[in-house]
N, C-alpha and C positions, 0 to 999 in steps of 0.2 A: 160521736167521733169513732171511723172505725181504722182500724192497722187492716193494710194493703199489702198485701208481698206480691211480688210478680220473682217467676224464677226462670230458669234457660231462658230462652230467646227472647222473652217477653221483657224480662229483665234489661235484656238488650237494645232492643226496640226501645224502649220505654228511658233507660239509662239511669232508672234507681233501684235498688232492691228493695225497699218500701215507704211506705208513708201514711199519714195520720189523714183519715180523709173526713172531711165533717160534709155529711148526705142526708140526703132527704128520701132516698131510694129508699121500696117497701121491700124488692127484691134483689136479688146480683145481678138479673134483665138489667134492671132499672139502674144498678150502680155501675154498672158496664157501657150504658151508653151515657150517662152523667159524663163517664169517663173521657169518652169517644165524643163528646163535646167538648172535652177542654183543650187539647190541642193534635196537630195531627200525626202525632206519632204515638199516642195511642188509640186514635183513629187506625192507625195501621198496625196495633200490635191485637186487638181486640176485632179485628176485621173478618175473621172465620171462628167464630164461638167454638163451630165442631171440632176444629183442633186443638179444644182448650180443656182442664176440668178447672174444678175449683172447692176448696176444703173451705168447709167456716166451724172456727175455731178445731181445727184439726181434725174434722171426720168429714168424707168427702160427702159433695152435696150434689147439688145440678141448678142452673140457672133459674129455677124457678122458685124457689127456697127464701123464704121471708128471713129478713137479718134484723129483726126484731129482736133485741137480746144478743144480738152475734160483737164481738171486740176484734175478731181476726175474721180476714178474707185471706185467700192464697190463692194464686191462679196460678196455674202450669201448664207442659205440655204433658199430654200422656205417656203413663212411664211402658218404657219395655223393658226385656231382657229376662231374665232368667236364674 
């Protein structure tokens, strides 16, 4: 089982700020489109990876990143500002 945060827009799209997700995914690829299977609004919020990053268990990663041992995923938009 792993915790899911989605934040800004994803958040929105999506209409939870997280959840307890039980996967079989080796990687975030793999639990991104699990995702993107289950219904279409996260079909649409996971639909441009490159707008996305994603932290497991709070140091940032990249989609291709085994979650072998991961308890937290977080997915965002990229931060800006200064």
């Amino acid at each position: 089982m792993i915790e899911v945060l989605y934040f800004a827009w994803l958040r929105e799209r999506i209409g939870l700020p997280r959840e307890r997700v039980e996967t079989d995914a080796v990687t975030v690829a793999d639990l991104v489109e699990e995702l993107k299977a289950r219904e279409e609004r996260y079909a649409l919020a996971f639909a441009d990876v490159t707008a996305l990053r994603v932290a497991l268990d709070q140091e940032l990663s990249d989609f291709a990143a085994p979650l072998a041992g991961v308890r937290e995923v977080a997915f965002f938009p990229p931060m800006t500002g200064g």
